[in-house]
C-alpha positions in Angstrom: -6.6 -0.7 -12.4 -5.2 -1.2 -8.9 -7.8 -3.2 -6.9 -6.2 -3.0 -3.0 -9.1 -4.9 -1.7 -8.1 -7.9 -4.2 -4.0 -7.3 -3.3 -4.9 -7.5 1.1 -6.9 -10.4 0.5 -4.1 -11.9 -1.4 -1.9 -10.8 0.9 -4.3 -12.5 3.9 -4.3 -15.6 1.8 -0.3 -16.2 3.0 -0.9 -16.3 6.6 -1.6 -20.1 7.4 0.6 -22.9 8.7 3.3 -24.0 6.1 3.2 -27.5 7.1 -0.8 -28.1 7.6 -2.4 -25.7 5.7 -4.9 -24.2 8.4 -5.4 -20.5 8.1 -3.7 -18.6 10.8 -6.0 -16.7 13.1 -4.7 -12.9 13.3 -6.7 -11.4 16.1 -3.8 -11.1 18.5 -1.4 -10.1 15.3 -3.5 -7.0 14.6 -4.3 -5.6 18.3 -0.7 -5.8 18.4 0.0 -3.6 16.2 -2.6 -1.4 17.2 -1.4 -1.2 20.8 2.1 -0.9 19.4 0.9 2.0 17.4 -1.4 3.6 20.0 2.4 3.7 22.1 4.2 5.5 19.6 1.2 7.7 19.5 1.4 8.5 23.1 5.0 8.9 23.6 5.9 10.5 20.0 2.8 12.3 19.0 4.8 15.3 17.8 6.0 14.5 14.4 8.4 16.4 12.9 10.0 17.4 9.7 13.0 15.8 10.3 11.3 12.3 11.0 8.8 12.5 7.6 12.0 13.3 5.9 14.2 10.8 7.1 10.4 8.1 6.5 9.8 9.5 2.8 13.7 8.9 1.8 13.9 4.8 3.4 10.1 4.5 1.7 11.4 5.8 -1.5 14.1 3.5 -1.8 12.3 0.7 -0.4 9.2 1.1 -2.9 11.8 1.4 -5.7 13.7 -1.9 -4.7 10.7 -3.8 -4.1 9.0 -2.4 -7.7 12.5 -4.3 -9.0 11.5 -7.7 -6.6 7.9 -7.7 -8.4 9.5 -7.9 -11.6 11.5 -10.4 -10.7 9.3 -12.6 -9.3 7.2 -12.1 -12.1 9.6 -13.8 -14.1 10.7 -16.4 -12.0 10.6 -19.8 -13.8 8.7 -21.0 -10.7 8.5 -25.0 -11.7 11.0 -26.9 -9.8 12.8 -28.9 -12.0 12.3 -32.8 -11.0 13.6 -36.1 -11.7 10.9 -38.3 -13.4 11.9 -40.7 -10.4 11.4 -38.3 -7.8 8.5 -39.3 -4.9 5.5 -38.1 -4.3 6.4 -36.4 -1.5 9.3 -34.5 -3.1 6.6 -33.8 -5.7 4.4 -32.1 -3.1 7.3 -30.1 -1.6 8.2 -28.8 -4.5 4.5 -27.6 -5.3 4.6 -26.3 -2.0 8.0 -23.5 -2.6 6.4 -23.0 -5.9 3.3 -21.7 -4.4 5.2 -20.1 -1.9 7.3 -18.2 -4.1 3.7 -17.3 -6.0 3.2 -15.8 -2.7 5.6 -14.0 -1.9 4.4 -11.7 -5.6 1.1 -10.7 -3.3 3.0 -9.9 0.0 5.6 -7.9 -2.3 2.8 -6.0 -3.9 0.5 -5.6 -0.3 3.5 -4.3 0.8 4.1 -1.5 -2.4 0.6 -0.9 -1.3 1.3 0.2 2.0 4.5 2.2 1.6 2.8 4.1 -0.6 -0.1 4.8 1.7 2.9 6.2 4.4 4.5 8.1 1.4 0.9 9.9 1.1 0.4 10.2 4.4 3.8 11.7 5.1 3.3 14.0 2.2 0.3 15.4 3.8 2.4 16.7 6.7 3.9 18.8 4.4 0.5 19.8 2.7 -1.7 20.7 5.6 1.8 22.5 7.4 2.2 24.5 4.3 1.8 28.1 5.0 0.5 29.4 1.4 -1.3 32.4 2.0 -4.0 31.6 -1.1 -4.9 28.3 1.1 -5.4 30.0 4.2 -7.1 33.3 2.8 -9.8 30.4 1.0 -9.7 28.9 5.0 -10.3 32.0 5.8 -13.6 32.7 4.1 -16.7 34.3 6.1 -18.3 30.9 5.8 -16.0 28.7 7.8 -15.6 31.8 10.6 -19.3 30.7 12.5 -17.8 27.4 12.4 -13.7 28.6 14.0 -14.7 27.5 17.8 -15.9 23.7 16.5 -12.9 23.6 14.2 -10.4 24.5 17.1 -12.0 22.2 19.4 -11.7 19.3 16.6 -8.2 20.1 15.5 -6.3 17.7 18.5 -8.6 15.2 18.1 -8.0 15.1 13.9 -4.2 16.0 14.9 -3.6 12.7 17.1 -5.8 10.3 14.1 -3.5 11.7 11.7 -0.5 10.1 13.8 -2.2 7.3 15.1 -2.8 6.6 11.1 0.8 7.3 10.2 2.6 4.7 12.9 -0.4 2.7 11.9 1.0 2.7 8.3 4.5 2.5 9.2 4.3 -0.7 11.6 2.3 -2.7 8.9 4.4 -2.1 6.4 7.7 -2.8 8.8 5.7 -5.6 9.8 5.4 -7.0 6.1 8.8 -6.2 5.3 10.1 -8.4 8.2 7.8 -11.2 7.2 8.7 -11.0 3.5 12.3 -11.2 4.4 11.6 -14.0 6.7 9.5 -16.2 4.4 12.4 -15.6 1.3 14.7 -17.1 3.5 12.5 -20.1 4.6 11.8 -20.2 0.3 15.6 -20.2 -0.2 16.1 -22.6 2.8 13.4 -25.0 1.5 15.1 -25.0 -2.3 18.4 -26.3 -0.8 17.0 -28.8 1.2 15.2 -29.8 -2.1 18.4 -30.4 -4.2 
């Protein structure tokens, strides 16, 4: 069983200062991407088929590659292979990539986590948009007419969470793409330097 508490904590884990250790506060990281978020809310609040589309097909293919990156880094042979004469120091670097490259399996999987959330999400559109006449004759039932003037009153309000939860969604995960991409080339950068 999937536990995504387990996989963000992880995923929290990697946030700290390569060189010192100390944990990396993230306050102004997350309001960030809330205002960032609240922006594309305001100026783009009308989502359209055309954008879902275009968001399902590059979170399809990006969930499929990085499916293939968790594999891999399952099983990468992560010791670094060192000469018996080596220093301590080179010793600690190299536990250091390998534990970075143990990372980078949580921020790959935090971020599976999270596309799929915007796949979902963006399926929804399509869901509650649908026009099937069995879902809105059981809408349409006596029991939910008393309730019609609340509902329609409601309905912006839900309408704007909905999109403020969508960018929401899609800014984390562009966010953790860029970062993943960003700390495989520091892991790659720090290998050469090591032979």
């Amino acid at each position: 069983m999937i536990d995504i508490r387990k996989i963000a904590r992880k995923n929290r884990e990697t946030f700290y200062n390569y060189s010192t250790d100390v944990e990396t506060p993230l306050f102004w990281n997350r309001t960030l991407k809330i205002v960032f978020s609240l922006l594309l809310v305001i100026f783009f609040h009308n989502l359209s088929n055309g954008l879902i589309n275009v968001i399902l097909a590059v979170y399809a293919i990006l969930v499929g590659f990085s499916f293939n990156i968790l594999f891999y880094l399952i099983t990468l042979n992560r010791s670094t292979k060192l000469d018996p004469n080596t220093s301590l120091e080179q010793k600690n670097r190299a536990e250091k990539i390998d534990k970075l490259a143990e990372e980078l399996f949580h921020n790959v999987s935090y971020f599976n986590v999270i596309s799929i959330f915007v796949i979902v999400v963006s399926l929804s559109f399509f869901i509650f948009g649908s026009k099937n006449p069995d879902f809105v004759a059981w809408l349409d039932v006596d029991m939910f007419s008393k309730y019609e003037p609340y509902i329609q009153k409601t309905m912006p309000a839900f309408k704007y969470i909905y999109v403020f939860l969508f960018y929401s969604l899609v800014v984390e995960s562009i966010y953790t793409f860029l970062r993943i991409v960003g700390r495989v080339i520091f892991l790659f950068d720090e290998k050469i330097d090591m032979r």
